[in-house]
N, C-alpha and C positions, 0 to 999 in steps of 0.2 A: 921575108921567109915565107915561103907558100906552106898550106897546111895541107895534107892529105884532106879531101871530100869524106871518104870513108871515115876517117879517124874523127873527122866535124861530129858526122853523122851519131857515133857512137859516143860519142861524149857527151849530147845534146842529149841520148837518151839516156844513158846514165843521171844525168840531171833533173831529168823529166821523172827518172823512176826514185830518186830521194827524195824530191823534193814531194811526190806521192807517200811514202814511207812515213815522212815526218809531219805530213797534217794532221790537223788534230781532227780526230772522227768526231760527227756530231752527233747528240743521244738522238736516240728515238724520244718521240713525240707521245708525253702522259695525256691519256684522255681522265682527266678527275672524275667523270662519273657525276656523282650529284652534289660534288663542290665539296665545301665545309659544311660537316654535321655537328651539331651540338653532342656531346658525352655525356651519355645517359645509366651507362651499366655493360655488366660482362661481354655482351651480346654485342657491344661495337666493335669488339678482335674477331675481323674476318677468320674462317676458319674453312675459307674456296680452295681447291686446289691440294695440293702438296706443300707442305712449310718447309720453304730453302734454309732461312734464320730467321732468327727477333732477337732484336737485343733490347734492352734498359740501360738508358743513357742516365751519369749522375759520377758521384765521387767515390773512392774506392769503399763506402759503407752503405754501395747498392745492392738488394742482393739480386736472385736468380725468380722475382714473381710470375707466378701463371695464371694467367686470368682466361677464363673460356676451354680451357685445354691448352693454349697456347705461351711455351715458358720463352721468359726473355733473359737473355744471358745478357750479363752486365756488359757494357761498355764502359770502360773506367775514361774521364775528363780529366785533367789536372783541375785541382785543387784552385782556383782564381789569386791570380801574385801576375806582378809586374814582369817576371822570365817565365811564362808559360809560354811552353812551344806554339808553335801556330797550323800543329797534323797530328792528328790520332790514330791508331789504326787497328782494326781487332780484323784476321783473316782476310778475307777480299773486302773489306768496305775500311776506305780511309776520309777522314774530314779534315779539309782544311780550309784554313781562314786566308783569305786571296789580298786582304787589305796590307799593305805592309807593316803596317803597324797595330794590327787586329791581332788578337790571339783567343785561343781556347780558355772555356770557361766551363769548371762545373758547379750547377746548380743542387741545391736542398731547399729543404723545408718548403717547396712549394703547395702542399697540403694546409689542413686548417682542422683544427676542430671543431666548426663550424659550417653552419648553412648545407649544401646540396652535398660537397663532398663527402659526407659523413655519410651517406645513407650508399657508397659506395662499397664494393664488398673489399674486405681487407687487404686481398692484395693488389685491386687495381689503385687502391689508396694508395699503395706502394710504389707502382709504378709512376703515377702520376706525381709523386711527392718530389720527385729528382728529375735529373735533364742535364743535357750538355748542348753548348750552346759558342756564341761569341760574345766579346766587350768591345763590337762594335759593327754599326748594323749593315756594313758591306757585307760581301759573300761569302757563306758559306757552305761549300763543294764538299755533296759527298757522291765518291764513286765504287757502285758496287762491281765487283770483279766478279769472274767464274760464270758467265751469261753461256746460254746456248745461244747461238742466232737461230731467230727463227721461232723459237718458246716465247709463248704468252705467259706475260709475270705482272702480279699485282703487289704495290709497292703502296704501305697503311703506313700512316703518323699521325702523332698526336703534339700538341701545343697547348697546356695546361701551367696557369698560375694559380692557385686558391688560394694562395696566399694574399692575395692583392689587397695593399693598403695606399695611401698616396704617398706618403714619404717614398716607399719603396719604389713606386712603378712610376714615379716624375722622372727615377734617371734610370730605370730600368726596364720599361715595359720589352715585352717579347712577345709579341702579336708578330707572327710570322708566315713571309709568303712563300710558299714554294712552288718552282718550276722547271720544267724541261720540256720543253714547246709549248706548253699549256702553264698557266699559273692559275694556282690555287693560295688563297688568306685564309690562316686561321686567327681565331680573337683569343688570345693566351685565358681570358678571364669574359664571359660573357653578359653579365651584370656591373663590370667593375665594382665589386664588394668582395669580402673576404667569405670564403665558403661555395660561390659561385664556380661553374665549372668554365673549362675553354671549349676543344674544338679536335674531331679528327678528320680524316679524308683518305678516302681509297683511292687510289689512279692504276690503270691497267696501259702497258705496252708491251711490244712484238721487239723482242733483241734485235738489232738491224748489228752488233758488235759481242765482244764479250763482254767488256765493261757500258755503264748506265753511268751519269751523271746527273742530279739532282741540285740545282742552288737552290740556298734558301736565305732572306733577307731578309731584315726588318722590314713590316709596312713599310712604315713612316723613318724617310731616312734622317739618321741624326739622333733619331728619338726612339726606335725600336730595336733591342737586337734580337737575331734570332736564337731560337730553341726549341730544340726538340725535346719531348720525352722520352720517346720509342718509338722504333721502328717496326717493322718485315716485313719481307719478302718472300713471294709464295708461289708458286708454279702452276700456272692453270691452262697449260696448252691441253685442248680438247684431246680425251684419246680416241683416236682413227677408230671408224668403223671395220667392223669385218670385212673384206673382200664375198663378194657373192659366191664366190666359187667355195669359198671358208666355209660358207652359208650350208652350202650344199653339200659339201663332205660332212660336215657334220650330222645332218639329217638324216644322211645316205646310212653315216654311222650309226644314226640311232632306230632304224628301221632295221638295219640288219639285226641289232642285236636284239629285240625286238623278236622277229621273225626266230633268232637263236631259243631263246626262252620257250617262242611256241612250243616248238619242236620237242625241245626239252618234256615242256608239259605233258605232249601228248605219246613221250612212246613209254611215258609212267605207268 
């Protein structure tokens, strides 16, 4: 049976164009900036730009803290159990754990009464004290939704244990790398001792989509899993200059009125 050329031709491009539709877009590429900083106080919650969101990752007894001017709304974790889902999702940002048999994990009592954390103001104590995270140190994707293409957006996290004891961090440490062209390490605990702080990191990219993708994995595979404590997301596309011509009507405007007033003055 002979086929129609024409009909070849159209089907061929049919195919061409789903199987375009159904690739997976790849994120724009994080420049980190100046890597992992040590956490020092208020003053590490960038405050560049426009705030898109921030949330506080942890179990449903996180609350809503503001540290710097900047409030993070909770993102609730399940509660750590053998049936926790393996996706969370609060608005455009969903996390999911990619390993088949990984799931969602929410983290407490990562604070301390003790050492550096202490001299920390109350409520980034707060923030740092919780986290969500995985129970297993494959991947976990989060992807922000609602992007402009084309807006420059800087995307902050943090990675904080102070609680770190060794019982606890033999099968649990959460020193976490994260990446999307560029990878950045943070050290969940930067002393390994209880009171010691961890680690944030700014990275800035240009939407090339609307949604961003972020993995984040333990360091050390086997041995790390990851978690975050907060996040956000901030908006820093430069705004445009006036056009010259702007320049000049404006001027034009303010001479004249200028000249009006003279006028005014002098037939007083």
């Amino acid at each position: 049976m002979k086929i129609n050329k024409r009909v070849s031709i159209q089907l061929a491009a049919v195919t061409i164009a789903v199987g375009l539709t159904t690739a997976t877009v790849q994120a724009a590429t994080i420049d980190w900036g100046s890597g992992a900083q040590n956490i020092t106080g208020d003053s590490d919650v960038s405050t560049a730009g426009t705030l898109v969101d921030a949330f506080a990752l942890g179990d449903s007894d996180i609350s809503a803290p503001t540290v710097n001017g900047v409030t993070f709304v909770p993102f609730v974790f399940p509660d750590p159990s053998y049936s926790n889902p393996n996706t969370a999702t609060s608005g455009n940002y969903n996390f999911t754990e990619n390993e088949v048999n990984g799931l969602l994990a929410a983290y407490s009592g990562l604070g301390t009464g003790s050492g550096a954390f202490t001299s920390l103001s109350a409520s980034y104590q707060n923030l740092l004290a919780y986290g969500g995270g995985s129970t297993t140190s494959d991947t976990l994707a989060l992807t922000m939704g609602g992007l402009t293409i084309g807006q420059t957006y800087e995307f902050e996290w943090w990675n904080n244990n102070s609680s770190f004891s060794e019982s606890f961090n033999e099968y649990y440490n959460l020193n976490t790398t994260g990446s999307a062209g560029n990878a950045v390490s943070l050290d969940s605990n930067d002393g390994s001792n209880a009171g010691t702080l961890g680690q944030f990191a700014i990275g800035t990219f240009t939407a090339d989509a609307t949604s961003q993708e972020i993995d984040f994995n333990g360091i050390t595979a086997g041995a790390d899993d990851p978690m975050l404590n907060a996040f956000q997301l901030r908006d820093t596309t430069p705004t445009p200059a006036p056009e010259p011509s702007t320049l000049a009507l404006a001027a034009m405007g303010g001479l004249s009125l200028l000249r009006f007033r003279r006028r005014q003055h002098s037939t007083r």
